[in-house]
The first five atom37 places (N, CA, C, CB, O) and aatype in JSON, in Angstrom:
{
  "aatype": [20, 20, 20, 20, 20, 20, 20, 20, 20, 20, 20, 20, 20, 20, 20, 20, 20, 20, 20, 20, 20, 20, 20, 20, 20, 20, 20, 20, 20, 20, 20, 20, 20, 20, 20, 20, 20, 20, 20, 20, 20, 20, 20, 20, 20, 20, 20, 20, 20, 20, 20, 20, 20, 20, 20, 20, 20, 20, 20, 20, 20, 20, 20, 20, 20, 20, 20, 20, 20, 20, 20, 20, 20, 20, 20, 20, 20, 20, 20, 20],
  "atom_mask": [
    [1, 1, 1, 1, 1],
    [1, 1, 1, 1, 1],
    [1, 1, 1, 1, 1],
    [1, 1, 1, 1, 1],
    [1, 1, 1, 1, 1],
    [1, 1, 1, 1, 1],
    [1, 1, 1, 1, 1],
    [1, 1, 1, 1, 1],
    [1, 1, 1, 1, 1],
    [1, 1, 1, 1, 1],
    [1, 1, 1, 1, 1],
    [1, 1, 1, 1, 1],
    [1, 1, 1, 1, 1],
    [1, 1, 1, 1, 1],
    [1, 1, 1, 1, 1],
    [1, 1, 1, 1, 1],
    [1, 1, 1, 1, 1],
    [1, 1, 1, 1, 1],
    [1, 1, 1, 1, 1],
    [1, 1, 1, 1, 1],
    [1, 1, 1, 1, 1],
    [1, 1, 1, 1, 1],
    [1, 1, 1, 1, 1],
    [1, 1, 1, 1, 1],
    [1, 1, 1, 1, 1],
    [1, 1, 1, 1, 1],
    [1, 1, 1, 1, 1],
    [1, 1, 1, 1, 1],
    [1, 1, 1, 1, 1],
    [1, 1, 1, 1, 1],
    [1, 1, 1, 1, 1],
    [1, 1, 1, 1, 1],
    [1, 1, 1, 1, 1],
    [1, 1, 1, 1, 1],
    [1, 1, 1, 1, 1],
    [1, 1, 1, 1, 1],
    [1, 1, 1, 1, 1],
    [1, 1, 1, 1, 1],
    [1, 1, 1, 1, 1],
    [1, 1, 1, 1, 1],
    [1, 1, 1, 1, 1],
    [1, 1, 1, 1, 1],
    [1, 1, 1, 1, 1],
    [1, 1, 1, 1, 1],
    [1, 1, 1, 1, 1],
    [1, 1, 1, 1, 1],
    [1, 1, 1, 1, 1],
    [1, 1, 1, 1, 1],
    [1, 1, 1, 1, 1],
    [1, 1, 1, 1, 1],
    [1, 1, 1, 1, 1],
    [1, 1, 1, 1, 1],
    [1, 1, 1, 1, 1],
    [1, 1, 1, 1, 1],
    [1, 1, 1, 1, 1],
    [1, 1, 1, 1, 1],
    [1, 1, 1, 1, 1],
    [1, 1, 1, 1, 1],
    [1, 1, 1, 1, 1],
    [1, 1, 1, 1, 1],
    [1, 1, 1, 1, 1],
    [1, 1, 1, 1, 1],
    [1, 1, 1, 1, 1],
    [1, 1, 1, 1, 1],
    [1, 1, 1, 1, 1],
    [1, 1, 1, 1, 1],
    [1, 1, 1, 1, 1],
    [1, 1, 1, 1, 1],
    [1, 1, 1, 1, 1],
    [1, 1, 1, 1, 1],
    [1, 1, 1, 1, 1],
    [1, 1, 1, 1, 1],
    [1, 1, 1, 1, 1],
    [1, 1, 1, 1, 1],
    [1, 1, 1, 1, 1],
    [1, 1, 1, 1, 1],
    [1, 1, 1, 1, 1],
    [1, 1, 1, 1, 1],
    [1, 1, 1, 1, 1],
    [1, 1, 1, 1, 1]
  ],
  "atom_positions": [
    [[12.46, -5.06, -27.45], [12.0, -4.7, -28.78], [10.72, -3.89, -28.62], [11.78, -5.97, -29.67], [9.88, -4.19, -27.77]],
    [[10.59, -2.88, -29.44], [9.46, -2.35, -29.18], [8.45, -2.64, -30.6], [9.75, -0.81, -28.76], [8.89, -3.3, -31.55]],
    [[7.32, -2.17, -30.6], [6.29, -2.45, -31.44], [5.07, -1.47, -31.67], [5.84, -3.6, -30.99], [4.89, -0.5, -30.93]],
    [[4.52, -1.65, -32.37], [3.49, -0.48, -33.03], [2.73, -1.12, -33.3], [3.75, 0.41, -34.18], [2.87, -2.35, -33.37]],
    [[1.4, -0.32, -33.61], [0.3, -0.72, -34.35], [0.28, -0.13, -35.81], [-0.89, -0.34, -33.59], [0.94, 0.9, -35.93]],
    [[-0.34, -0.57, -36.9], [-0.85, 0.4, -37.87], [-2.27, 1.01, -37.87], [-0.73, -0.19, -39.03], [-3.2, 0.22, -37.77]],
    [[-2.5, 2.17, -37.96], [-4.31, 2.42, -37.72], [-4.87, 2.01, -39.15], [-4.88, 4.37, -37.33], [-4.42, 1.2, -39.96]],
    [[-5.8, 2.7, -39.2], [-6.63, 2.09, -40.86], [-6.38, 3.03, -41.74], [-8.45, 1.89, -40.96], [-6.79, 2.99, -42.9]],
    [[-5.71, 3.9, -41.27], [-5.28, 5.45, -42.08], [-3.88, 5.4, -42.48], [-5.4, 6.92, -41.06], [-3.31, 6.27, -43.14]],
    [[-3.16, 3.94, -41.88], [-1.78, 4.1, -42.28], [-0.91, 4.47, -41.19], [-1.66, 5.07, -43.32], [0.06, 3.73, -41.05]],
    [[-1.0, 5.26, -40.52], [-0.46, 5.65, -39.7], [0.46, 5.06, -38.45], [-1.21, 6.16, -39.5], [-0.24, 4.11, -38.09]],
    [[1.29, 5.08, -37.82], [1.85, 4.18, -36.63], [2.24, 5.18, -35.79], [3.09, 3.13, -36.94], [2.71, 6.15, -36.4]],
    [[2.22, 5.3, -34.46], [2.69, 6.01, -33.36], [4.34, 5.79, -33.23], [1.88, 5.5, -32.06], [4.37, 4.77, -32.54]],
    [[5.13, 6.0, -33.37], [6.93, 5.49, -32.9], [7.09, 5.5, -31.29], [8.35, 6.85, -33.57], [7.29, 6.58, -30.72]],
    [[7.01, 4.42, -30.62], [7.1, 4.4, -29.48], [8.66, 5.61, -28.91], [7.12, 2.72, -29.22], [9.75, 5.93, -29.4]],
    [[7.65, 5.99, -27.27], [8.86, 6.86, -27.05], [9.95, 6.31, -26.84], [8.77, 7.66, -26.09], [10.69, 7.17, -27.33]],
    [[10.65, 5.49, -26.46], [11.97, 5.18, -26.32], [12.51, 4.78, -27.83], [12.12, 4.0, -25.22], [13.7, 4.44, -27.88]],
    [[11.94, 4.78, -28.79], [12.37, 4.5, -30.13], [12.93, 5.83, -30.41], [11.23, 3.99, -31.18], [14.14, 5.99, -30.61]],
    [[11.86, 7.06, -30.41], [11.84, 8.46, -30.58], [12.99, 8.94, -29.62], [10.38, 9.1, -30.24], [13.91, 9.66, -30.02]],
    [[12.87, 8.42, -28.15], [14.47, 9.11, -27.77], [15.73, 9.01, -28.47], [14.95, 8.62, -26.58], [16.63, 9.83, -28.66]],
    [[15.59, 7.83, -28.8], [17.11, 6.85, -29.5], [17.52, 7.53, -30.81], [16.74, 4.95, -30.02], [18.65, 7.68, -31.26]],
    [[16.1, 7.98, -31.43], [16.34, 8.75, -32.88], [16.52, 10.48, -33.18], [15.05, 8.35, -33.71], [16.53, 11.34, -34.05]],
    [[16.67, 10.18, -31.49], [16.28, 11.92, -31.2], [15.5, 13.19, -31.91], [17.42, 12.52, -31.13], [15.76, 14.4, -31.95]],
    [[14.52, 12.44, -32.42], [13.27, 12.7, -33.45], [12.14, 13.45, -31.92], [12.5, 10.67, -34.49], [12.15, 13.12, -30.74]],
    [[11.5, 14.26, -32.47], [10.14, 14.91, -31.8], [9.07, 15.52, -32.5], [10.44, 15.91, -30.95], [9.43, 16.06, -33.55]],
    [[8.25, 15.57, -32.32], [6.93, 16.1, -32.52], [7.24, 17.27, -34.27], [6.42, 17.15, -30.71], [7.87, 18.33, -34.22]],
    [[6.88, 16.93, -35.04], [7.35, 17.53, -36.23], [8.3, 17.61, -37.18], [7.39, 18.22, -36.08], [8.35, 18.16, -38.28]],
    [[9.33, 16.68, -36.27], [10.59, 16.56, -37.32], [10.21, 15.3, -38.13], [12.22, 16.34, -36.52], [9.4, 14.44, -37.79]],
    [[10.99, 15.34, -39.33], [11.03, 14.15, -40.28], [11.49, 12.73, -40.21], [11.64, 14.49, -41.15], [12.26, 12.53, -39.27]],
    [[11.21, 11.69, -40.95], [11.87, 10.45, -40.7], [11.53, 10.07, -41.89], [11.52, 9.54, -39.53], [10.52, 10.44, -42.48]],
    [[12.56, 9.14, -42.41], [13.21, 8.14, -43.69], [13.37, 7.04, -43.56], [14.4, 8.34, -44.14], [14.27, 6.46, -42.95]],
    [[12.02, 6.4, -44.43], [12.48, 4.75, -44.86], [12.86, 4.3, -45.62], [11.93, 3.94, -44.93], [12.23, 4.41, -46.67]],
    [[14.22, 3.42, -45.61], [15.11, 3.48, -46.05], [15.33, 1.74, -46.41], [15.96, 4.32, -45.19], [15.72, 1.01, -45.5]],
    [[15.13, 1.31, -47.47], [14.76, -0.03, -47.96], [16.12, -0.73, -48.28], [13.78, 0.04, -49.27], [16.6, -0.85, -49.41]],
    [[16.87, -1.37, -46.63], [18.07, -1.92, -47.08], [18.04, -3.23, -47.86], [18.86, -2.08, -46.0], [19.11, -3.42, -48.45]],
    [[17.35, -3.97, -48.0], [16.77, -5.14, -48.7], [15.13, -5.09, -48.64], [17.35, -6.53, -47.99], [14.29, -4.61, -47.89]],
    [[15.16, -5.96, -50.06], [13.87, -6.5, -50.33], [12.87, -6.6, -49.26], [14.03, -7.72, -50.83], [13.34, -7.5, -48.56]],
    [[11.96, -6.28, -48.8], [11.0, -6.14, -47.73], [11.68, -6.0, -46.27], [10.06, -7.38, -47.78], [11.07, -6.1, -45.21]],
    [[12.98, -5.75, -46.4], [13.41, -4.46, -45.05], [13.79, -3.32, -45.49], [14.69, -4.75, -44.04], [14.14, -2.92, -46.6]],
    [[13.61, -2.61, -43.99], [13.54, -1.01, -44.1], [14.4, -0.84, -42.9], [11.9, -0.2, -44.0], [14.63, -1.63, -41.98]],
    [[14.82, 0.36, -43.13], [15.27, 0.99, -41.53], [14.83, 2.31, -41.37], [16.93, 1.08, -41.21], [14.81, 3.11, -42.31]],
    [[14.47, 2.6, -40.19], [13.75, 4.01, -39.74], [15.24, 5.05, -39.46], [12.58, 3.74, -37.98], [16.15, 4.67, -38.72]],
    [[15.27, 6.4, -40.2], [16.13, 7.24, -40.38], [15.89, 8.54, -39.96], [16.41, 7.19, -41.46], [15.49, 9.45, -40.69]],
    [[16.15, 8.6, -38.72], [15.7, 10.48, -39.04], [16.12, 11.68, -39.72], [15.73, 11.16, -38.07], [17.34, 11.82, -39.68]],
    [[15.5, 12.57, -40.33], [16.45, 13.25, -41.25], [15.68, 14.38, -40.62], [16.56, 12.95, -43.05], [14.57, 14.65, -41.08]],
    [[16.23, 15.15, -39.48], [15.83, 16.42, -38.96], [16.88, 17.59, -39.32], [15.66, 16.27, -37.44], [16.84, 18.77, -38.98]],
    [[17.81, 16.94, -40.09], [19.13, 17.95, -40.32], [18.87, 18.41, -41.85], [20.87, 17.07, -40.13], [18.47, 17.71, -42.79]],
    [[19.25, 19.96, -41.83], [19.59, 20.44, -43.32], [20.77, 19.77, -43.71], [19.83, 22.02, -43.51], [21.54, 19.18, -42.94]],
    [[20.88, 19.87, -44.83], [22.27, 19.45, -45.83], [23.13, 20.77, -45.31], [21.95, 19.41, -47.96], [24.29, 20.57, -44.96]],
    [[22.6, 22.07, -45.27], [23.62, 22.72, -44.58], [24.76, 22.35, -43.38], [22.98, 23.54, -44.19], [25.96, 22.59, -43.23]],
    [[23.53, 21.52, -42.49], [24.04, 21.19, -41.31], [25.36, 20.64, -41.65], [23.17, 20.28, -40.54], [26.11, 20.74, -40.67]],
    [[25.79, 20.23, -42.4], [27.19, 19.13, -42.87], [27.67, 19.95, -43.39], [27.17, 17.77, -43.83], [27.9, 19.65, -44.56]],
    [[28.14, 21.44, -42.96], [29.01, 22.53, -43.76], [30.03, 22.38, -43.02], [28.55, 24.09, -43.89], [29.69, 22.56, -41.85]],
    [[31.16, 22.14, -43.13], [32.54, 22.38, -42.18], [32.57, 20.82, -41.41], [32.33, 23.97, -40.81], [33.33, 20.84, -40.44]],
    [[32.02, 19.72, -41.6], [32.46, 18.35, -41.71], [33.58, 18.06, -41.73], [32.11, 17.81, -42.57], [34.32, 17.54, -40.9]],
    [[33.74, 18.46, -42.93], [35.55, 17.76, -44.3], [36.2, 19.06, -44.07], [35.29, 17.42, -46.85], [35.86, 20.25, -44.1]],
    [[37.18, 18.43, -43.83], [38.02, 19.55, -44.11], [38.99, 19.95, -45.2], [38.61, 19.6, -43.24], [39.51, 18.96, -45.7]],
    [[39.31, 20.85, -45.62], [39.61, 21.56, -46.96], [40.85, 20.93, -47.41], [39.79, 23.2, -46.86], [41.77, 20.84, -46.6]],
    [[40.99, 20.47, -48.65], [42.04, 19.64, -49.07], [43.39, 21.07, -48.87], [41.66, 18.85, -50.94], [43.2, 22.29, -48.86]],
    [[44.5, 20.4, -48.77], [45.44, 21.24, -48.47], [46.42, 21.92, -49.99], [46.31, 20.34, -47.39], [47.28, 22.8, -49.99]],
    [[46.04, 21.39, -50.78], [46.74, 21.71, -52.29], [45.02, 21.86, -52.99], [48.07, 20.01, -53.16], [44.11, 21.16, -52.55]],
    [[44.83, 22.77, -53.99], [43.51, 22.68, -54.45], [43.85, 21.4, -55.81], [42.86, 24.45, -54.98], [44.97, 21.33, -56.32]],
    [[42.63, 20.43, -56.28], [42.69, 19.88, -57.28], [42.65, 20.45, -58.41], [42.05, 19.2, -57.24], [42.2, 21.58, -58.56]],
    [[43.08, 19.77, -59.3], [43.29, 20.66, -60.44], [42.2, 19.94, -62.0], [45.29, 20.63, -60.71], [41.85, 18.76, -61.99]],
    [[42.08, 20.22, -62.35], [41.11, 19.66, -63.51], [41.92, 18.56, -63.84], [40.76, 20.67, -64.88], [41.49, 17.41, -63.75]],
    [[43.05, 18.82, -64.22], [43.99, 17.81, -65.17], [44.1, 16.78, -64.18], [45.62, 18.4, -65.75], [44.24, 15.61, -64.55]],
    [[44.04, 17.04, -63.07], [44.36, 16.36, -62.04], [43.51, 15.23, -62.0], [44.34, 17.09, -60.93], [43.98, 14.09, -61.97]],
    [[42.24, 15.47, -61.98], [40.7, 14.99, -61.4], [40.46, 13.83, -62.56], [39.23, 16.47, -61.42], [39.92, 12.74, -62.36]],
    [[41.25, 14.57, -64.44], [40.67, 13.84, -65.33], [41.82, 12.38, -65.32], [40.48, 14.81, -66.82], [41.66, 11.19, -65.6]],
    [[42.79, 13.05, -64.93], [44.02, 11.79, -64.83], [43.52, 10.48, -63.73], [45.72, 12.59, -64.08], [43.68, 9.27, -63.9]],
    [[43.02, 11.05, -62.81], [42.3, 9.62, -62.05], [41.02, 9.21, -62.52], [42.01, 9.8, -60.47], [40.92, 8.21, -61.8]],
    [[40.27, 9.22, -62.99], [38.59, 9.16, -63.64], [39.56, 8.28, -64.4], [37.41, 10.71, -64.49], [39.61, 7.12, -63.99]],
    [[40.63, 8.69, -65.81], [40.79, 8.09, -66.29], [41.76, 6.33, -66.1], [40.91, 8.98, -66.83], [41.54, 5.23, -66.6]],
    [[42.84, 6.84, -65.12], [43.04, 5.65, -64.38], [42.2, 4.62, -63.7], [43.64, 5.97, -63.63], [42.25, 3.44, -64.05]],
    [[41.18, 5.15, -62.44], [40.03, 4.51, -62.46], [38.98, 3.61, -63.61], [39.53, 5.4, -62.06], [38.72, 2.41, -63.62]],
    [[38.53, 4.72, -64.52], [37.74, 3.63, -65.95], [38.81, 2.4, -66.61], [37.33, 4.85, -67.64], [38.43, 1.39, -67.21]],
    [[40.44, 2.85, -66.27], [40.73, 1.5, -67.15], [41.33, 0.83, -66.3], [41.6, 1.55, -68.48], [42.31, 0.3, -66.83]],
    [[41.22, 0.47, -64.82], [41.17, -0.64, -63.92], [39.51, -1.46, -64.4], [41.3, 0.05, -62.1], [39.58, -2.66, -64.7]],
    [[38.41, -0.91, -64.43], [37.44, -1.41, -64.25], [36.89, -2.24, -65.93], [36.61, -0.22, -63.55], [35.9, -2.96, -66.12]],
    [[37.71, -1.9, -66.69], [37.75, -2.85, -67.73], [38.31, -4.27, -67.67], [38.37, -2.28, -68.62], [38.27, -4.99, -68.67]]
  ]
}
């Protein structure tokens, strides 16, 4: 397990083998991320939202409006 200090400014160093694991460095970002009540988990978010372009891949029939409203509406009247 590794461990940190806090300084008086707030601040904490992320030990390096934490920083390898998160593959985080010197300028990139990180996200705390409050899975319960007084826990957190450390997240790195060094990626654009671009980065996740070509992920999913393209539905093979396009949806259709009528389509989209026919399940929304099936969906809302299960949940009644």
């Amino acid at each position: 397990m590794s461990t940190a200090t806090i300084t008086s400014k707030g601040q904490v160093t992320i030990p390096s083998a934490v920083r390898a694991a998160l593959g985080v460095e010197s300028g990139d970002r990180v996200e705390f991320v409050e899975v319960e009540q007084g826990r957190f988990e450390l997240v790195a978010s060094t990626h654009s939202v671009t980065a996740l372009k070509g992920m999913m891949r393209k539905p093979v029939s396009p949806v259709t409006i009528a389509l989209m409203n026919k399940v929304i509406a099936k969906q809302g009247a299960k949940a009644k």
